[in-house]
Backbone as JSON, one array per atom type, in Angstrom:
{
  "sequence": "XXXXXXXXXXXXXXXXXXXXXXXXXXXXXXXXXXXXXXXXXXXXXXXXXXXXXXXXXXXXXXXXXXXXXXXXXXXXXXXXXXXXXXXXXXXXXXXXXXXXXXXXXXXXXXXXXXXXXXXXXXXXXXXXXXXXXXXXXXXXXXXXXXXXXXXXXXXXXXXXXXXXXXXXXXXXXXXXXXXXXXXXXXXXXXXXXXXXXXXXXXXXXXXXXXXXXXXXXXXXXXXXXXXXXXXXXXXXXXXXXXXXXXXXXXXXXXXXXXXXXXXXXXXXXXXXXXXX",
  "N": [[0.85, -1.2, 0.0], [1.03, 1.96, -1.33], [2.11, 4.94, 0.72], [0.39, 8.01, 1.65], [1.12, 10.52, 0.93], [2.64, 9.79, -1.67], [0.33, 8.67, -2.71], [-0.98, 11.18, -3.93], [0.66, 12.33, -5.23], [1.11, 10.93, -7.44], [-1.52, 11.15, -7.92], [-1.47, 13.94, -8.86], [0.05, 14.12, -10.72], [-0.53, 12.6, -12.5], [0.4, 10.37, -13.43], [1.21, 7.44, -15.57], [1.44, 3.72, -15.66], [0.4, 2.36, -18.06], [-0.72, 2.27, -21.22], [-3.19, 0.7, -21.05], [-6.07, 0.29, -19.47], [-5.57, -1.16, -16.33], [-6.72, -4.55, -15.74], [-7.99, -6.81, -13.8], [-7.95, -10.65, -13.96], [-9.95, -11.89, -13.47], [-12.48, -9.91, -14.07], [-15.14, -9.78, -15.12], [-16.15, -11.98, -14.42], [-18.38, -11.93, -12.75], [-22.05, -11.18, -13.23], [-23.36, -8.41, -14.36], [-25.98, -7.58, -13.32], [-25.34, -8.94, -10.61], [-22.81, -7.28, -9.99], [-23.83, -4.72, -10.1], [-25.4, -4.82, -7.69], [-23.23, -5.21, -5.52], [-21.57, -2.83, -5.85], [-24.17, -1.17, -4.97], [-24.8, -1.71, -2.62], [-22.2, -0.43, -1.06], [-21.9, 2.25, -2.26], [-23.65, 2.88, -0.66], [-22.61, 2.69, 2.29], [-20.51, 4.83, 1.71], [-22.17, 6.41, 1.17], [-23.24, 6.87, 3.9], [-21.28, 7.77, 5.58], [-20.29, 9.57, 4.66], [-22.19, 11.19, 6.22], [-25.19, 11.61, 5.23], [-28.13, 12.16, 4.74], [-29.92, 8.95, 3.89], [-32.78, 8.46, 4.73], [-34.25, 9.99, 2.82], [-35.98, 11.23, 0.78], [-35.41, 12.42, -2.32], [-32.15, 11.3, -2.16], [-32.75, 8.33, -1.62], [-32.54, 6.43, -3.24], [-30.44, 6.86, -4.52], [-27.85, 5.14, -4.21], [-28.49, 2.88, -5.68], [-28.86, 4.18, -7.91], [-26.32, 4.96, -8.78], [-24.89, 3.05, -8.84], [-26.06, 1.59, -11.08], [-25.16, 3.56, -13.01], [-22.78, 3.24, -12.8], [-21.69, 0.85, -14.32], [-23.85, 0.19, -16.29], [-23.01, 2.4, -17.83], [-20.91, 4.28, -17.5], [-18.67, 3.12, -17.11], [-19.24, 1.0, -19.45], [-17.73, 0.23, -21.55], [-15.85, -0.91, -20.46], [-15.78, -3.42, -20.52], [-14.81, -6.0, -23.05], [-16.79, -7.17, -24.75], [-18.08, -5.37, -25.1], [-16.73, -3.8, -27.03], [-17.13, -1.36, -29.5], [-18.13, -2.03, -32.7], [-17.12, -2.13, -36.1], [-17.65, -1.51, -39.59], [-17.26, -2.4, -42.74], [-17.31, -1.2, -46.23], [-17.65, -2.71, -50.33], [-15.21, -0.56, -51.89], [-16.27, 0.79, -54.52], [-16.28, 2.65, -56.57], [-13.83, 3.17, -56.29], [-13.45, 5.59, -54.66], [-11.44, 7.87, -53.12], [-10.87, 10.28, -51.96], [-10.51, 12.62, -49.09], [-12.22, 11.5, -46.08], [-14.97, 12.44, -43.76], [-15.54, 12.05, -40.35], [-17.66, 13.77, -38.41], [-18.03, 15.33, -34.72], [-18.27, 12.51, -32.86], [-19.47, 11.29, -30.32], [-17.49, 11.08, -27.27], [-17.26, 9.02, -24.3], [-15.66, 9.11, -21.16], [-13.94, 7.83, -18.04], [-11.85, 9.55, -15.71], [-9.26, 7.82, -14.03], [-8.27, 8.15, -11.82], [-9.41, 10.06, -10.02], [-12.09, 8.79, -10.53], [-13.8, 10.41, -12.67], [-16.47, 11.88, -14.77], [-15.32, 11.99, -18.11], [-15.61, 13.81, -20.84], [-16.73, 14.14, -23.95], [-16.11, 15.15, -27.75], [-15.13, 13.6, -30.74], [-13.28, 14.07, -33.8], [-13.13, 12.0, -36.62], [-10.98, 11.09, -39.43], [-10.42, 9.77, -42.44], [-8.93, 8.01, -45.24], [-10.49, 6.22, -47.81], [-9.15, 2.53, -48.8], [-6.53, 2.99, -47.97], [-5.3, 5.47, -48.48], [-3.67, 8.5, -48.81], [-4.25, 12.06, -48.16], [-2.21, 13.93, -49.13], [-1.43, 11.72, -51.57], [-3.11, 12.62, -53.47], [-2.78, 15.5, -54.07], [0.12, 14.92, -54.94], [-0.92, 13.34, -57.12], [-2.14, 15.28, -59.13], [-0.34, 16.9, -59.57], [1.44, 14.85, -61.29], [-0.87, 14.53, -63.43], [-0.92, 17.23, -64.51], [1.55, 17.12, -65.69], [1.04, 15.38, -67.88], [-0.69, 16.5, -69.57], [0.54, 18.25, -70.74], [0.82, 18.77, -73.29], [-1.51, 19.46, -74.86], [-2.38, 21.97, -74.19], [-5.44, 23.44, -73.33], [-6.6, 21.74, -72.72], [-4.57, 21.02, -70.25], [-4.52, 23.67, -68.55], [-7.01, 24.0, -67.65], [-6.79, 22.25, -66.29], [-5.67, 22.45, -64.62], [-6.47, 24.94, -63.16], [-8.61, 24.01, -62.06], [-7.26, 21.6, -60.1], [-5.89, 23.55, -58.58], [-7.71, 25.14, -57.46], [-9.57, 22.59, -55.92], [-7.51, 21.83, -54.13], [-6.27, 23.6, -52.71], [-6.92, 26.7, -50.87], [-7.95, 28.96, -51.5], [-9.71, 30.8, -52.09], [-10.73, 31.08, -49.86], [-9.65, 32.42, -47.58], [-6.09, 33.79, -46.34], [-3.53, 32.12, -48.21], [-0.38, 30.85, -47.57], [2.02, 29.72, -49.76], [5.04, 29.17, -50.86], [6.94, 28.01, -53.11], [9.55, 25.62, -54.62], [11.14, 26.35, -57.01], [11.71, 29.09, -57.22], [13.33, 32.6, -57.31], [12.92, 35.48, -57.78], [10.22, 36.46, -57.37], [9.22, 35.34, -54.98], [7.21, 34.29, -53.18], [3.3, 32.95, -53.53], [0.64, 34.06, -53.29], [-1.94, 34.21, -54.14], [-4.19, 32.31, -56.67], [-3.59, 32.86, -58.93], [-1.13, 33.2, -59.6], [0.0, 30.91, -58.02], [-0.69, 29.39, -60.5], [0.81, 30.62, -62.3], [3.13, 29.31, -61.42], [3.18, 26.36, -61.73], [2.42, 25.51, -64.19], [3.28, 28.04, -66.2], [3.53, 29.9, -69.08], [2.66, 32.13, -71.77], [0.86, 33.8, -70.74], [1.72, 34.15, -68.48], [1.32, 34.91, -64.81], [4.17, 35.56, -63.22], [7.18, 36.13, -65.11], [9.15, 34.83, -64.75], [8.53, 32.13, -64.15], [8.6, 28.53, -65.53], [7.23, 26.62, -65.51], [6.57, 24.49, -63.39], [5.03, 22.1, -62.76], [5.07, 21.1, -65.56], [6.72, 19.72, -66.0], [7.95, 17.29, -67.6], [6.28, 15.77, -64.56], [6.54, 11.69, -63.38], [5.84, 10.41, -61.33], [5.17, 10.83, -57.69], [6.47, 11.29, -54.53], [5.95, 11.19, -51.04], [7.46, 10.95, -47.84], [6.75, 11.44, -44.87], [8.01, 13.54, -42.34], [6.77, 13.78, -40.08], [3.33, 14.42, -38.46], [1.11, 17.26, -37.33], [-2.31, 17.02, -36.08], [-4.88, 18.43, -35.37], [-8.15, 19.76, -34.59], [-9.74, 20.85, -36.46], [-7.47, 21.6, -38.31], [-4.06, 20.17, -40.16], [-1.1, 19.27, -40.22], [1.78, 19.1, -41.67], [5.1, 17.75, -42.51], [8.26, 16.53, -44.15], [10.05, 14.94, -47.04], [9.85, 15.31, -50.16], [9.77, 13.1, -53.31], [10.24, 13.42, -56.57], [9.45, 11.64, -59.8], [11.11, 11.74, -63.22], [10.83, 11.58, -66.74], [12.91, 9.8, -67.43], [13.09, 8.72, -65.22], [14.78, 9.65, -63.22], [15.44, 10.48, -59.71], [14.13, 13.47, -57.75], [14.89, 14.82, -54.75], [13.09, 16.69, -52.66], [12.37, 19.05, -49.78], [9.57, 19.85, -47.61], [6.68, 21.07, -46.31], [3.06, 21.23, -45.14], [0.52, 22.61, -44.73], [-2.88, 22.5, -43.73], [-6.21, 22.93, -43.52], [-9.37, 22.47, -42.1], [-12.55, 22.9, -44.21], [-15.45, 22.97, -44.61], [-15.97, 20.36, -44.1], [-14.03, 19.46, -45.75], [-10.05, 18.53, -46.38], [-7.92, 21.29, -47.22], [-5.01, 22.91, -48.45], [-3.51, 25.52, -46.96], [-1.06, 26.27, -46.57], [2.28, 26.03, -47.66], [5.0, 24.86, -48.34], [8.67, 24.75, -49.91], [11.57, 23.41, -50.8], [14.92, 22.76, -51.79], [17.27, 20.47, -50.18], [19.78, 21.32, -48.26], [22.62, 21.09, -49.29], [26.31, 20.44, -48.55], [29.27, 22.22, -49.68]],
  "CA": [[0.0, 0.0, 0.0], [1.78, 3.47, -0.63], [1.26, 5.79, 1.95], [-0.44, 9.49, 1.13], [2.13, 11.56, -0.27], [3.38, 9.15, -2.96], [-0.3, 8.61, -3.55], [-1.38, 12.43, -3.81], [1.98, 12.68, -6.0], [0.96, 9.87, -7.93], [-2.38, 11.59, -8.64], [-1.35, 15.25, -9.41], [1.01, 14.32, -11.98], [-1.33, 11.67, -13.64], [1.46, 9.07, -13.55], [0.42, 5.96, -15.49], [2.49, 2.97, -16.4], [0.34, 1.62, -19.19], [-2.31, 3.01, -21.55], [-4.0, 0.17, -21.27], [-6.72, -0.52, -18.32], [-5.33, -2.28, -15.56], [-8.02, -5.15, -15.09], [-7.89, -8.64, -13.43], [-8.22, -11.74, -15.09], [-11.56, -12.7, -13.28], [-12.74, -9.13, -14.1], [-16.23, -10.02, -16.17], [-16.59, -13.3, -14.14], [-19.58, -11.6, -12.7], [-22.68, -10.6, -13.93], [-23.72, -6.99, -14.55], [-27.03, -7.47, -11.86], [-24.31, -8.86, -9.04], [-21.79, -5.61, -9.43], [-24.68, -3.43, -9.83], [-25.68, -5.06, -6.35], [-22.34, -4.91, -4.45], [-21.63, -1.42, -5.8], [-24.91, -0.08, -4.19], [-24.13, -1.85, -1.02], [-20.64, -0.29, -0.98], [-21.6, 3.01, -1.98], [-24.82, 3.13, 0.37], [-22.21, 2.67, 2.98], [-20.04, 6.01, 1.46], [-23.16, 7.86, 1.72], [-23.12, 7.07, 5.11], [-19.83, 7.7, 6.3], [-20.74, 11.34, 4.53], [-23.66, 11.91, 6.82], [-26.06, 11.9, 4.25], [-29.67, 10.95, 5.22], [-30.64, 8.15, 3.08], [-34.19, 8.4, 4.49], [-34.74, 11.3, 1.92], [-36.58, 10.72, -0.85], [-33.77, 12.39, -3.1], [-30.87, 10.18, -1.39], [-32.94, 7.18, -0.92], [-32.25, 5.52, -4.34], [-28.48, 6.87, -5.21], [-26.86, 4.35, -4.31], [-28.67, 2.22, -7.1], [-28.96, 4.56, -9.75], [-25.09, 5.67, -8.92], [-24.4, 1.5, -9.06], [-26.4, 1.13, -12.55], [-24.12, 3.78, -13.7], [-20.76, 2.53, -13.16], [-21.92, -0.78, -14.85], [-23.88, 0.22, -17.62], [-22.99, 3.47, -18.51], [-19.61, 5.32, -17.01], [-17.65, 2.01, -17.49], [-19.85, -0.05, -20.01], [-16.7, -0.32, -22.5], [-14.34, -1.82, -19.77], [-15.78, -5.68, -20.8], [-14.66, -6.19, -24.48], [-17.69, -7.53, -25.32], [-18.85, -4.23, -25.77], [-16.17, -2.47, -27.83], [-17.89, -1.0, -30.96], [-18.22, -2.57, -33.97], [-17.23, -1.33, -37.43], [-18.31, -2.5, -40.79], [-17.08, -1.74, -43.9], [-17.99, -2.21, -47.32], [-16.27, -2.05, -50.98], [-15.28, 1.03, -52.56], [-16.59, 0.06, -56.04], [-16.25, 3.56, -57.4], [-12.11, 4.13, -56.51], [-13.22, 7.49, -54.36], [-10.02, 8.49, -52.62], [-11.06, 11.43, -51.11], [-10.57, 12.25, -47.69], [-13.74, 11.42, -45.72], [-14.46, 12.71, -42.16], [-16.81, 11.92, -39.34], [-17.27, 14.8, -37.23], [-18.37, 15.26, -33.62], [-18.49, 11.24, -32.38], [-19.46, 11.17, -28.46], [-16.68, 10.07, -26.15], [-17.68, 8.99, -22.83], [-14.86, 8.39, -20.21], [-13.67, 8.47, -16.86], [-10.5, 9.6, -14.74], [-8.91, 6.58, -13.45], [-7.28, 8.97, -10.39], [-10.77, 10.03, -9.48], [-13.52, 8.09, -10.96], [-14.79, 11.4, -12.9], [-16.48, 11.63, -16.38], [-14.26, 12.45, -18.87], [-16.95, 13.93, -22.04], [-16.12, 15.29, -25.42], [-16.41, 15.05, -29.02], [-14.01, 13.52, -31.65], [-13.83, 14.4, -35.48], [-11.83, 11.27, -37.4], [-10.92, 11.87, -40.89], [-9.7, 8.79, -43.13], [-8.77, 7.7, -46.5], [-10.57, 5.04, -48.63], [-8.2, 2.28, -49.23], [-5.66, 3.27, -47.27], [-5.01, 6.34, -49.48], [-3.41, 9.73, -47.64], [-4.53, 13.34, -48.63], [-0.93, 14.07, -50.12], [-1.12, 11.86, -52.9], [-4.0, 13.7, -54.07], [-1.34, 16.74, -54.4], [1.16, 14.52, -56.13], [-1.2, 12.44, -58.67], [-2.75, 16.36, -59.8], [1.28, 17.01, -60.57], [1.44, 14.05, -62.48], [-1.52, 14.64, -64.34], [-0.47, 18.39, -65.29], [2.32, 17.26, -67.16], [0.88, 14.48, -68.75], [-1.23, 17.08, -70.17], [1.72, 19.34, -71.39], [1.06, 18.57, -74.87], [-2.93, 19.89, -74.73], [-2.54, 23.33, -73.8], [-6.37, 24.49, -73.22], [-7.06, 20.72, -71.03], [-3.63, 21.27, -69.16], [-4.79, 25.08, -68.15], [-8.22, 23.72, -67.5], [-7.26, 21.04, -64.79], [-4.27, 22.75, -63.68], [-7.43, 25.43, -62.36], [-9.32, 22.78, -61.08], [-6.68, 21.32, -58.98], [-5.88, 24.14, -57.45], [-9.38, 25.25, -56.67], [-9.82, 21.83, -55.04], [-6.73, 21.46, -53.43], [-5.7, 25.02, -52.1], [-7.96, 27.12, -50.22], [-7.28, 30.77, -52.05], [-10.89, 31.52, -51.86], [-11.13, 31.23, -48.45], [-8.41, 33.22, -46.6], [-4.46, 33.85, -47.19], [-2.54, 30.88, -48.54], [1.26, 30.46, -47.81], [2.47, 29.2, -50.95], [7.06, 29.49, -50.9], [7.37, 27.35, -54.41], [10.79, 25.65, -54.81], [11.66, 27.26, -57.95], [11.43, 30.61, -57.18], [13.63, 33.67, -57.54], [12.29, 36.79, -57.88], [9.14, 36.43, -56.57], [9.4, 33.75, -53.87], [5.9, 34.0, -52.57], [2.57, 32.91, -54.25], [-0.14, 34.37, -52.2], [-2.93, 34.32, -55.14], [-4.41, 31.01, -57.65], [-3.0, 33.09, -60.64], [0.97, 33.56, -59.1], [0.23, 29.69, -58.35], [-0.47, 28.67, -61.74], [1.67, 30.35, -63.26], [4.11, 28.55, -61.33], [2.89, 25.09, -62.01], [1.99, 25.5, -65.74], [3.71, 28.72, -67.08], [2.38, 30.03, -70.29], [2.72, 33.35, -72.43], [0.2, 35.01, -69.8], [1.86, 33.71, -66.75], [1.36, 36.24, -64.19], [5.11, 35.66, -62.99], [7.96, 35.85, -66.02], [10.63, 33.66, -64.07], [8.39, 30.61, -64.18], [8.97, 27.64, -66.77], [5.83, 25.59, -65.41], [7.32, 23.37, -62.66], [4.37, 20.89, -63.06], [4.66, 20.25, -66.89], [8.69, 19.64, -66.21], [6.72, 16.56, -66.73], [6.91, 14.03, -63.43], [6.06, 10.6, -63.69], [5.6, 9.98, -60.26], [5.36, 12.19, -56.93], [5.62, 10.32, -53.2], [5.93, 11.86, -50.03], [7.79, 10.57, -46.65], [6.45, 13.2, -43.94], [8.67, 12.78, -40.76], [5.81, 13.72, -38.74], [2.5, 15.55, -38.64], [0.37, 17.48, -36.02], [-3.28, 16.87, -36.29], [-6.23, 19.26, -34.53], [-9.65, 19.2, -34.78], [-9.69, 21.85, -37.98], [-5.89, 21.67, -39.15], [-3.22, 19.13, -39.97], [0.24, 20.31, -40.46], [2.97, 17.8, -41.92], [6.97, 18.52, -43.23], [8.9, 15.54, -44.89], [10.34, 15.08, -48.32], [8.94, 14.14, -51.13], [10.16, 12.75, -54.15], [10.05, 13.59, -58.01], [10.59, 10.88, -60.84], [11.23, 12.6, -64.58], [10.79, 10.8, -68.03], [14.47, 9.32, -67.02], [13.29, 7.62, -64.13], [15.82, 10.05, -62.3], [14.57, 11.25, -58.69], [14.59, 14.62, -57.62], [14.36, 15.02, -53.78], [12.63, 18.1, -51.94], [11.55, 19.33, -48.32], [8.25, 20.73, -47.8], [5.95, 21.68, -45.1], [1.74, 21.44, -45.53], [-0.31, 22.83, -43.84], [-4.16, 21.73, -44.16], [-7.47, 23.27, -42.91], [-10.76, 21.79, -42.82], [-13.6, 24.13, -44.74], [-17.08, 21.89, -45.06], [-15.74, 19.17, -44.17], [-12.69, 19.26, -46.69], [-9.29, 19.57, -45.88], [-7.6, 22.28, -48.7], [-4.13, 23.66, -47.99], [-2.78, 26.69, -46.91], [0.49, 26.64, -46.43], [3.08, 24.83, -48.59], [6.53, 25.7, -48.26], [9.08, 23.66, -50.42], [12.7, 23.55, -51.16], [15.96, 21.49, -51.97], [17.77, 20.18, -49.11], [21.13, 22.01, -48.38], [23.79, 20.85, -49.48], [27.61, 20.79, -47.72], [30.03, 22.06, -50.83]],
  "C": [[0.88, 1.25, 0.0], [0.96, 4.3, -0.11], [0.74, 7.19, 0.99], [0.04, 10.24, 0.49], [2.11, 10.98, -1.59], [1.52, 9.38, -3.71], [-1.02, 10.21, -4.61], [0.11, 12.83, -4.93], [1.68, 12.0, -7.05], [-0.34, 10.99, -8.82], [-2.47, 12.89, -9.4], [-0.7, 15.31, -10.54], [0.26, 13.46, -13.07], [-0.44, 10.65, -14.03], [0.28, 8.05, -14.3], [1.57, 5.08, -16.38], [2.04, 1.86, -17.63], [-0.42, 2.47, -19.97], [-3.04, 2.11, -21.81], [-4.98, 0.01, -19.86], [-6.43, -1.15, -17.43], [-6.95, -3.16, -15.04], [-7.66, -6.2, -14.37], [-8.18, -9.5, -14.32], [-9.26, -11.78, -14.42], [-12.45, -11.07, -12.66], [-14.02, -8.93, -14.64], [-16.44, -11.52, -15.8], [-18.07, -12.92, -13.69], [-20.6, -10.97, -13.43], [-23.2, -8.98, -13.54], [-24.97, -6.61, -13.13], [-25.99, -7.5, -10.89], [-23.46, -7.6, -9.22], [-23.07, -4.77, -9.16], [-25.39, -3.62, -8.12], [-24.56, -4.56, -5.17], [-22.12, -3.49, -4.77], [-22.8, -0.78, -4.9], [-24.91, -0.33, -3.0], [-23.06, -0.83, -0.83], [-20.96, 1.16, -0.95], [-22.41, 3.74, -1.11], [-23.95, 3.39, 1.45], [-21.56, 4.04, 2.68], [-20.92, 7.16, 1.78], [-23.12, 8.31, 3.25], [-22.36, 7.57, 6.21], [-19.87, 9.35, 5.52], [-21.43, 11.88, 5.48], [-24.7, 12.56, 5.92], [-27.57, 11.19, 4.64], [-30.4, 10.22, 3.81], [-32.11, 7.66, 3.23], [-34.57, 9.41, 3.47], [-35.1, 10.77, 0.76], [-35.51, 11.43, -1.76], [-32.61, 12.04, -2.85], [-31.16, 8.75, -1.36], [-32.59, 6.07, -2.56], [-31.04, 5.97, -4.83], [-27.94, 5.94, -5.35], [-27.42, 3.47, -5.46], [-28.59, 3.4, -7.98], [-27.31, 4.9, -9.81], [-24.23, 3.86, -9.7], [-24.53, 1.73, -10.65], [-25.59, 2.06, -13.41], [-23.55, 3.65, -13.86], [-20.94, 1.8, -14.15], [-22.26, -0.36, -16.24], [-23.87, 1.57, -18.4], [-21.4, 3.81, -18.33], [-18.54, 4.16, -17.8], [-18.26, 1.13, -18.28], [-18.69, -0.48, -20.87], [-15.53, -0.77, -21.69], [-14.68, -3.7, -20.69], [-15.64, -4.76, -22.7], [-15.16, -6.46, -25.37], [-18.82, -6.34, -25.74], [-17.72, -2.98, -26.45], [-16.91, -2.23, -29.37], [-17.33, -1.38, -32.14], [-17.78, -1.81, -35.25], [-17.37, -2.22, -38.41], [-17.49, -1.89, -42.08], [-17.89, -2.3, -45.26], [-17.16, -1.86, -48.9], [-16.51, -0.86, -51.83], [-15.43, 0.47, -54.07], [-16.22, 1.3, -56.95], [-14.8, 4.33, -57.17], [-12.36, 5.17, -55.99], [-12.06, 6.85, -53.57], [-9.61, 9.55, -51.9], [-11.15, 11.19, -50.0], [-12.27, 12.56, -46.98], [-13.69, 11.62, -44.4], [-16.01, 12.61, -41.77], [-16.74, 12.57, -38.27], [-18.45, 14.63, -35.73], [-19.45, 13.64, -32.81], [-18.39, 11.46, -31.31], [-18.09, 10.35, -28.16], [-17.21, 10.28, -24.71], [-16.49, 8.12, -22.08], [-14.8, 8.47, -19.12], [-11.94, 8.39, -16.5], [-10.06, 8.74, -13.82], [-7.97, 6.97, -11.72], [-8.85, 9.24, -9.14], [-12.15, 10.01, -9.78], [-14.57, 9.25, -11.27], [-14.99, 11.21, -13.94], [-15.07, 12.28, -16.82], [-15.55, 12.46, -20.45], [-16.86, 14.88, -22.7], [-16.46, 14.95, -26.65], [-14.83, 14.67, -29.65], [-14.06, 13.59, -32.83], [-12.45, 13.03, -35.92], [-11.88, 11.49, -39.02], [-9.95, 10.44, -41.98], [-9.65, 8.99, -44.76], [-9.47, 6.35, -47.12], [-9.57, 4.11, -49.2], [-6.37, 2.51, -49.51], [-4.28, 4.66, -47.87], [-4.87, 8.1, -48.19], [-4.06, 11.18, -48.57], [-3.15, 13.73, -49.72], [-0.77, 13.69, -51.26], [-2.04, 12.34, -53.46], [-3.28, 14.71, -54.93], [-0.51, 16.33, -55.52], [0.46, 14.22, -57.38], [-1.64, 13.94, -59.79], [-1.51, 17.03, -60.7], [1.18, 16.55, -61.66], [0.43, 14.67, -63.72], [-1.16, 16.31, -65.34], [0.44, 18.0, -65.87], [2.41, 16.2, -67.89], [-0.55, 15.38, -69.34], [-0.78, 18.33, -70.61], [1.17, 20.02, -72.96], [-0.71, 19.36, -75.47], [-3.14, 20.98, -73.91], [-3.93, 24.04, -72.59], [-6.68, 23.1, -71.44], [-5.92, 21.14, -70.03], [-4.26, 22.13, -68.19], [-6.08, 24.44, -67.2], [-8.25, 23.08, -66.12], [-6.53, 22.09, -64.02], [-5.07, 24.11, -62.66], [-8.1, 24.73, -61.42], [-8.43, 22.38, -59.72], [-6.47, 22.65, -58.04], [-6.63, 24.77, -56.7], [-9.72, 24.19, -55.33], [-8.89, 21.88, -54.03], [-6.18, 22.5, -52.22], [-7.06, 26.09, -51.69], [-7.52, 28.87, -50.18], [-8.7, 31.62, -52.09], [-11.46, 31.74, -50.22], [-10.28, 31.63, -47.3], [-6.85, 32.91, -47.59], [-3.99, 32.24, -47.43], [-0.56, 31.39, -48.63], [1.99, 29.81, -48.28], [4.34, 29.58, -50.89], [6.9, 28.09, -52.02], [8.53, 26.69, -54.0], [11.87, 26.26, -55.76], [11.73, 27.98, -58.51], [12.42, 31.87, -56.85], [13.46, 35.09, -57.16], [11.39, 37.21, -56.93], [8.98, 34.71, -55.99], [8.03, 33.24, -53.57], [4.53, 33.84, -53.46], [1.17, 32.99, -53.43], [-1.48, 34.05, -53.07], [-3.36, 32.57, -55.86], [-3.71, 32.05, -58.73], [-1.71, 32.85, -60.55], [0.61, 31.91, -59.2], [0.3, 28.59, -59.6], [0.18, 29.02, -62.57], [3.06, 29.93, -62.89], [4.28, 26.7, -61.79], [2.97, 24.73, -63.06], [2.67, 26.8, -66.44], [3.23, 29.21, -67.7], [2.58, 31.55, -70.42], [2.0, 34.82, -71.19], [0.42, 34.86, -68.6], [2.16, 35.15, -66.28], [3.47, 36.43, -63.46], [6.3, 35.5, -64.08], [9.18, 34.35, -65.44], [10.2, 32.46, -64.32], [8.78, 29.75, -65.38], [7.89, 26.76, -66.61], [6.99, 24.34, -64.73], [6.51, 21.86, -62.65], [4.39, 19.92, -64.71], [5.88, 20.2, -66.89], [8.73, 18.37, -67.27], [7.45, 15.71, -65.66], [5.91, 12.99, -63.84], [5.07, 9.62, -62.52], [5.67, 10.95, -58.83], [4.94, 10.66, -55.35], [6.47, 10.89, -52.04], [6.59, 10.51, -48.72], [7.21, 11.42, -45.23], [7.64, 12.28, -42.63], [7.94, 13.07, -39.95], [4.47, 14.71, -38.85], [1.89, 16.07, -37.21], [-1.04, 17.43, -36.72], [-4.0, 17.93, -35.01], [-7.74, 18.93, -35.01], [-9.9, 19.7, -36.08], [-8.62, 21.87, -38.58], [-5.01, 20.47, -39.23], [-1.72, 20.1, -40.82], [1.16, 18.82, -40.71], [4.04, 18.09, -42.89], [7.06, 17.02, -43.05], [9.7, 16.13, -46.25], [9.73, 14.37, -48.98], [9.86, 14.22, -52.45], [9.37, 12.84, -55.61], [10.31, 12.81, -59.33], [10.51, 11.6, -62.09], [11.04, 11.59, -65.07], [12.28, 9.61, -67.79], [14.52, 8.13, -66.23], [14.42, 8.77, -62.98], [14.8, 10.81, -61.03], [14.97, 12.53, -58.01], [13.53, 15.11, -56.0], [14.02, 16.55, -53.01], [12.1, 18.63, -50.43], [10.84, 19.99, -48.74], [7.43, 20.33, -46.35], [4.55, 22.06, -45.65], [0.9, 21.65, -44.65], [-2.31, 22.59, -44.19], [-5.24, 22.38, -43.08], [-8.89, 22.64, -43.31], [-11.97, 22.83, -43.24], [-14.96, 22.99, -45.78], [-16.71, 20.75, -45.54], [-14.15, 18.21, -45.0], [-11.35, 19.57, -46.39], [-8.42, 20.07, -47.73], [-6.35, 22.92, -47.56], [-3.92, 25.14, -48.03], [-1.47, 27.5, -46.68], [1.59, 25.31, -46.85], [4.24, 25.78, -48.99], [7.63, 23.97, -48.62], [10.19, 24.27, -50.95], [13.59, 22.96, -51.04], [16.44, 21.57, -50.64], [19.0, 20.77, -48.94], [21.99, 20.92, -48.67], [25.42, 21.42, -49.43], [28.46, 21.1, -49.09], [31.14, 21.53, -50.22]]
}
């Protein structure tokens, strides 16, 4: 048994040495009626040792309804036999888009002092185990496998960045890699005419970094942060040419969700230093 300090030390800091549940093995030997019984014994007696008059008609049934909570409410997902189910089914139509399920109940409690713990969670997946990023890359690809078709190139190379970049809906922090002059691409026009180029590109310096053409585009991230509305993730990602040759880059994405979608706003990208 540790004595009071350690435990009071124990509880302020939230120490825990697993994240899993400590249970017993003969933890679900009983049935749900018997706990809900010894609990209201047990905490009938707590009331008591409060000085609480359990003749009172608002006191006189706590201790059961406080029982039937532990059991089948506060703690109903301790037995395993009630962790929630999922189903799936198949993606027949190849979507790929990211799909999100916002504000899912969590119901927990504080294992220090047996309090709720009650919030909301938004999860956000991929069909077929598909990330938001290559989205980004395959829209590359496709711009410069539409080099050769001028009006379609132009056409998607709008599209994507409509979908992908979120220029209608606040600032975007666009830093290119192969940029000069004008480093920054705060606008969809500065962005396309970094991507695609073209007689009316709003920036002269560009050459159209998307119709270089690539063949292939794939991302490593070394790590992301996730929030409830943003995801933020830096890595490198990789470029293959007509060659097959790969052409590695750092970059930094930043991602907001806007009805449900996430669309970047910040994309910062550039070669890796190199020691001469």
């Amino acid at each position: 048994m540790e004595d009071k300090e350690q435990i009071q030390i124990i509880g302020d800091n939230h120490f825990s040495k697993s994240i899993k549940t400590p249970l017993r093995a003969d933890a679900f030997d009983k049935s749900d009626d018997e706990k809900i019984k010894n609990i209201q014994h047990h905490f009938k007696i707590i009331m008591e040792e409060m000085g609480l008059d359990l003749s009172d008609d608002s006191l006189s049934g706590t201790p059961y309804r406080v029982a039937k909570m532990y059991v089948k409410e506060l703690f109903y997902g301790l037995n395993p036999a009630n962790k929630p189910k999922l189903s799936t089914f198949e993606n027949k139509y190849g979507y790929k888009k990211m799909l999100i399920e916002q504000n899912i109940n969590i119901d927990s409690a504080c294992e220090h002092h047996f309090l709720p713990i009650i919030g909301h969670a938004n999860v956000a997946y991929i069909p077929k185990d598909r990330v938001a990023q290559n989205n980004w890359g395959e829209g590359v690809v496709k711009i410069g496998a539409l080099r050769d078709t001028r009006v379609e190139c132009e056409k998607f190379a709008n599209e994507f960045l409509k979908e992908m970049y979120s220029f209608d809906d606040g600032p975007v922090l666009f830093k290119p890699t192969k940029c000069e002059i004008e480093q920054f691409r705060p606008t969809h026009l500065e962005a396309l005419s970094y991507f695609i180029a073209g007689e009316d590109r709003a920036c002269k310096e560009d050459k159209g970094f998307a119709i270089n053409p690539w063949t292939k585009v794939r991302f490593e991230n070394t790590n992301l942060i996730l929030e409830n509305n943003r995801a933020i993730s830096m890595g490198n990602y990789f470029f293959t040419d007509l060659n097959g040759n790969e052409a590695k880059v750092e970059y930094t994405f930043g991602y907001k969700l806007i009805n449900g979608i996430l669309k970047i706003d910040v994309n910062h990208s550039s070669f890796p230093y190199s020691i001469v």
